[in-house]
C-alpha positions in Angstrom: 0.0 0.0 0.0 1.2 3.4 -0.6 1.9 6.0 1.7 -1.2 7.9 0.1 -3.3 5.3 -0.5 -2.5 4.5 3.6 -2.7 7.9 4.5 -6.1 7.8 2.6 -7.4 4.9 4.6 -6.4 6.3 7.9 -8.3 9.3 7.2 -11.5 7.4 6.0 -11.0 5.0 9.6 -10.6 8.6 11.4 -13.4 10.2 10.7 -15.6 7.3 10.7 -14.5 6.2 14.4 -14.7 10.0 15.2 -18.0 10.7 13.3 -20.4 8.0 14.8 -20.3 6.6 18.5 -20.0 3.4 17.3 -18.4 1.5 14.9 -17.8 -1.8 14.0 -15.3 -2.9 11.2 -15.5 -6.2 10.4 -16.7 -9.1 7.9 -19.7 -8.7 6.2 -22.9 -6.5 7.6 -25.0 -6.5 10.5 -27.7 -8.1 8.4 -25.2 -10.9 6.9 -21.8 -11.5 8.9 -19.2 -13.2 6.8 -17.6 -14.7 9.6 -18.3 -16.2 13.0 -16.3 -14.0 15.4 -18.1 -11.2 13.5 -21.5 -12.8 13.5 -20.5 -13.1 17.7 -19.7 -9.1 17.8 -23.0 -8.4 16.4 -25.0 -10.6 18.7 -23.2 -9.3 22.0 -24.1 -5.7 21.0 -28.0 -6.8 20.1 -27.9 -8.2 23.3 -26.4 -5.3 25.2 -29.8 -3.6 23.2 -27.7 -1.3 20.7 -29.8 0.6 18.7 -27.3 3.2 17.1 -24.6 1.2 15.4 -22.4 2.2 12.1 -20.7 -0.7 10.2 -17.6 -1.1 7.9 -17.8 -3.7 5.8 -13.6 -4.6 5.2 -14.5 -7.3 2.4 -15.0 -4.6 0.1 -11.8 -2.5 0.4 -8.7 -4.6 0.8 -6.7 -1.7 1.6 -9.5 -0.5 4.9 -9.0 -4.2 5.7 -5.3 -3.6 6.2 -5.7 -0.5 7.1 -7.4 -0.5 10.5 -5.5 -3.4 11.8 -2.1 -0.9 10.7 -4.7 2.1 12.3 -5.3 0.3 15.8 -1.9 -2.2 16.2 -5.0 -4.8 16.6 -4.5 -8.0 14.2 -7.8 -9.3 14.0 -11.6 -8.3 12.6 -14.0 -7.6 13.8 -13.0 -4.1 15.6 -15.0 -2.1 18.0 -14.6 1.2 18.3 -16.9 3.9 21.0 -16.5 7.5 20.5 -13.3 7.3 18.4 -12.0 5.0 20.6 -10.2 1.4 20.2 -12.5 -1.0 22.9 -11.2 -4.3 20.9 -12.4 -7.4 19.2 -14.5 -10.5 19.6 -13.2 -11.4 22.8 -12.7 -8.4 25.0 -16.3 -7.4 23.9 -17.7 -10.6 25.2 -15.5 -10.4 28.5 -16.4 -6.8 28.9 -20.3 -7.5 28.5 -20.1 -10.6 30.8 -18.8 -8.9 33.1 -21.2 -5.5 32.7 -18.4 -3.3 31.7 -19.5 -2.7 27.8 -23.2 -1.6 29.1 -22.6 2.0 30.2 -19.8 2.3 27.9 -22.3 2.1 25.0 -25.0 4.1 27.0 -22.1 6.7 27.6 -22.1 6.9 24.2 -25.7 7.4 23.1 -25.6 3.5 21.2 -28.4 2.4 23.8 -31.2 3.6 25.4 
């Protein structure tokens, strides 16, 4: 990837993180996850009753698909991401919702009633 095209991509995963409250990159959409630890992020933020929720697809852009793993040091999809900030992926999300932590952190930030 070029230094533009990176610089590109990090601006585009920059102001989406920093635009919506929350944001998931991962595989596939909400409707239709391509994979299972994506399919498992969705259902643990249904669960935690989020309403307010912004997707990125990264099957359809190889370079975003790079890109936010390079954007957050994070090597794995799917990628949560609350008010602009890193939370993590598959696993912290269920740890943090088992143990009540991800509940007022999406409330904080307006993704739940």
């Amino acid at each position: 990837m070029s230094d533009t095209v990176q610089s590109e991509v990090h601006n585009f995963i920059r102001e989406t993180v920093t635009e919506h409250p929350l944001v998931l990159f991962m595989k596939g959409t909400a409707q239709f996850p391509q994979c299972g630890f994506s399919a498992r992020a969705i259902q643990i933020l249904k669960e935690e009753g989020v309403t307010q929720l912004v997707t990125v697809n990264v099957l359809d852009d190889a370079e975003v698909r790079q890109g936010i793993k390079d954007y957050s040091n994070w090597p794995t999809i799917p990628q949560l991401y609350v008010k602009g900030e890193f939370v993590g992926g598959t696993d912290i999300l269920g740890e943090m919702h088992q143990n009540g932590e991800l509940a007022p952190m999406l409330k904080e930030a307006g993704a739940i009633a």
